[in-house]
Steps between C-alpha positions, in 0.01 A plus 500: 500500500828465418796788575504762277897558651725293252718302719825301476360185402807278471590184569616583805167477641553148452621327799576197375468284815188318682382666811577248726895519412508913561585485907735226478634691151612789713726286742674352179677781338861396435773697657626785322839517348689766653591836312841447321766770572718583262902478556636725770616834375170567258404833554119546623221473237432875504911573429486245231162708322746807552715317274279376272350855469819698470638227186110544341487889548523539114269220454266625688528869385470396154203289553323797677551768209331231274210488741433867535606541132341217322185406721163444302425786197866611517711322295647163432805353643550228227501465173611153361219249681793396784458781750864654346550839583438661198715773347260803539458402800844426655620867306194679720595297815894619473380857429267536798774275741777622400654195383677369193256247314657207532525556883116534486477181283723315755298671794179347335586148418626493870194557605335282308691240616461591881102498455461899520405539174227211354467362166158399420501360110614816327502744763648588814372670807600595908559186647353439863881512608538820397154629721633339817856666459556663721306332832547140438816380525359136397396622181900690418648185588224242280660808206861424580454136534323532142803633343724330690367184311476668232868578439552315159259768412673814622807449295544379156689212457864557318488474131576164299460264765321189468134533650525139663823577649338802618180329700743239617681794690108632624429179614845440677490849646281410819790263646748774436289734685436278781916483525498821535232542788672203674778693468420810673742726324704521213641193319694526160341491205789192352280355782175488354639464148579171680182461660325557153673306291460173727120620490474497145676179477257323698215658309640372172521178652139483656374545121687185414438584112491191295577603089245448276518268196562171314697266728851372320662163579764531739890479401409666164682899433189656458390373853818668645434850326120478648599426815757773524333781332241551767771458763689752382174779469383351914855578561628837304695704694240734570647815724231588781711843627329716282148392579586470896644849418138589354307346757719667818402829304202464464424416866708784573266729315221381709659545811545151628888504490788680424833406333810657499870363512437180371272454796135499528277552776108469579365834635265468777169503327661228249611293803146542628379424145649170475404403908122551374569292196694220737143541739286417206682191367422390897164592519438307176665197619306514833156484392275636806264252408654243265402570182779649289509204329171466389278573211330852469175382585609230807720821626175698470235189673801490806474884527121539519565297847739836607409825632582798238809579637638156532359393144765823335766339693441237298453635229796710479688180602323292166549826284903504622551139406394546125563781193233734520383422166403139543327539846289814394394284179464140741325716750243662191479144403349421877250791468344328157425216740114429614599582827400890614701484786816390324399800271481798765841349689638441144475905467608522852833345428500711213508795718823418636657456188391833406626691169683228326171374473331771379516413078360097620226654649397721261518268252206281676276797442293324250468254676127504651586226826826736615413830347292646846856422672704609278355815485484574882910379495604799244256766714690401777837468339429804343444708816108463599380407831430156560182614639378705163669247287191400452383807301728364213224207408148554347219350648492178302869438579455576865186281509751215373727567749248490764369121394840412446580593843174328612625215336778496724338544798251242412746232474764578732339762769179470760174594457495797687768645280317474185178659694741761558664503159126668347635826719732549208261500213505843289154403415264680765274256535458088539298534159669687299813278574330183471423674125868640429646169601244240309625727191849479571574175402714343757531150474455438853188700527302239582673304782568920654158550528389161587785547778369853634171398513568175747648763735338772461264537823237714363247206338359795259821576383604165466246408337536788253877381441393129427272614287770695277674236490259199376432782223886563417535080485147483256575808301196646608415832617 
């Protein structure tokens, strides 16, 4: 009989490692690197969430009314497919708040952008921010961090400038705001104009653009007017004070600095800000264990070695060194493998990446190899228990899962672990899951069940396994 108590059945019931190396394994673990601190003068993490609370109060109170006004059977909060406040809406909201409605529109694309309000295709809901307000003051600083990276978002860029002078200033803007924490304190804005124009410069010149078309003999005047033309365009006299104007202001709006006096100045959740981002770029170049420079699935092989907590260290390093984008679809790529175990760490990583993920994942639905883990990624992401996650699948996708998993275990566990892996069966009995999985399909149904029954200590059992699977590799029944 198997357990008729589902059970977390992933991969990390796998332990990866042959029996004889677990003592020694246990006198190998590599020194841990110490805690950073962040600069002297940073106020404590709890006065920082005071902060971070007090500059997202209208956020946050805006983001409520919509989930005590809007919740399920009470109304809609969007009406154009992009999770944009609609106008019904935002006129009820201002009524009921007491607020004009373009505060309530600002209010509500804040917190959007600081992950207290969650888009989900054409609709938004609570996020799980917004739950843990007030008694987590990870979760308020995660928001503010949100928007802080966000600010490009928060406040429109000024009218008729050119868009790739515009991301040339976003992309400079880190280095400026590094200055500024270096700094500790207020520095004049001609300053960073400075600052960002040499930035730019060397951006321009990292693209090294070569101009397109037919090449002209040299000495001739048309060779002269080609050569200049695109000289003069790479060199126009471009003036970046109103966009370094923009971009202080738009900062400023999120809190991270303030200007004033031709001087501007990081606040102290902006000069924390920036330390975290500076702790990051050093985490990613000091791979715990090496692999920030590998593929997705290498990165993955080298953390199945790790214990859980160690292998989202390096994660989070190999996620830091790449855009999001890319390493969510490399890291999807790894899951598609033939490898199971690859495929349940694939989702782990996935985990730490969280919701920028979110549309990549759900977009593997259809998928029938990563739909089982896909679907237990947006329960979770969504809110569910890890431990009733489970509830999301229907017995023929949870019987997948469970010879997937077996497939793992099979190849990279011990025997004992894939006696124990039967515990986790929803089936309540040995035959009726011998049944569910030789109708699954699984590929590896075969070598699973030829691999249970070689450990499986009861002979009757056993025998009843091998059975299933001779008939699964004849197509008998």
């Amino acid at each position: 009989m198997t357990s008729r108590i589902p059970r977390d059945s992933r991969l990390r019931l796998v332990r990866p490692r042959p029996l004889a190396a677990a003592p020694p394994a246990m006198n190998q673990r590599r020194p841990r690197r110490a805690a950073p601190r962040p600069p002297e003068g940073t106020p404590a993490r709890s006065e920082l969430a005071r902060m971070a609370r007090s500059g997202l109060a209208d956020a946050a109170r805006v983001a409520r009314w919509a989930d005590t006004a809007l919740g399920p059977g009470r109304g809609s909060a969007t009406a154009d497919g992009k999770a944009t406040l609609s106008d019904t809406t935002a006129d009820q909201a201002a009524r009921e708040l007491g607020l004009t409605t373009a505060k309530v529109r600002a209010d509500w694309d804040t917190a959007r952008l600081a992950g207290l309000v969650e888009v989900h295709g054409g609709s938004a809901r609570p996020g799980w921010r917004l739950r843990a307000w007030n008694r987590d003051d990870s979760a308020v600083l995660r928001g503010w961090v949100a928007l802080f990276d966000a600010w490009s978002l928060a406040h429109p860029e000024p009218d008729g400038q050119e868009p790739a002078a515009v991301a040339e200033v976003i992309s400079a803007m880190p280095q400026v705001l590094s200055f500024l924490q270096l700094s500790a304190g207020p520095v004049p804005v001609a300053q960073l104009l400075d600052l960002l124009e040499q930035r730019v410069t060397e951006l321009r010149t990292e693209r090294c653009e070569v101009p397109y078309g037919p090449r002209l003999e040299p000495g001739t005047p048309q060779t002269a007017a080609a050569t200049a033309a695109p000289l003069q365009d790479a060199t126009a006299d471009t003036s970046l004070a109103p966009l370094l104007d923009w971009a202080l202001h738009a900062l400023s709006s999120v809190g991270a600095l303030t200007c004033g006096d031709g001087y501007a100045t990081l606040t102290p959740l902006g000069s924390w800000a920036v330390w975290v981002k500076l702790e990051q770029i050093c985490v990613a170049a000091q791979s715990p264990a090496g692999n920030i420079e590998q593929s997705a699935e290498d990165m993955l092989r080298g953390c199945a070695q790790l214990r859980p907590n160690a292998a989202r260290a390096e994660y989070r390093a190999w996620l830091a060194a790449r855009p999001v984008g890319s390493a969510v679809a490399e890291l999807l790529g790894g899951a598609r493998g033939e490898d199971a175990l690859l495929r349940g760490l694939a989702f782990e990583a996935l985990r730490v990446v969280g919701a920028p993920a979110e549309p990549d994942v759900r977009a593997v639905l259809d998928e029938p190899t990563l739909r089982p883990y896909a679907l237990l990624w947006l329960a979770e992401h969504d809110g569910a228990d890890p431990e009733d996650a489970h509830e999301v699948l229907t017995r023929q996708e949870a019987t997948w899962l469970w010879v997937d998993t077996a497939a793992a275990v099979a190849d990279h566990g011990e025997a004992p672990l894939l006696v124990r892996h039967l515990e986790s069966a929803v089936q309540p009995t040995v035959p009726a899951l011998l049944d569910e999985v030789r109708a699954v399909g699984h590929p590896r149904t075969v070598q699973v069940l030829v691999a249970l029954a070689a450990a499986h200590p009861d002979p009757a059992l056993a025998k009843a396994v091998r059975r299933a699977a001779f008939q699964v590799h004849t197509g008998g029944s």
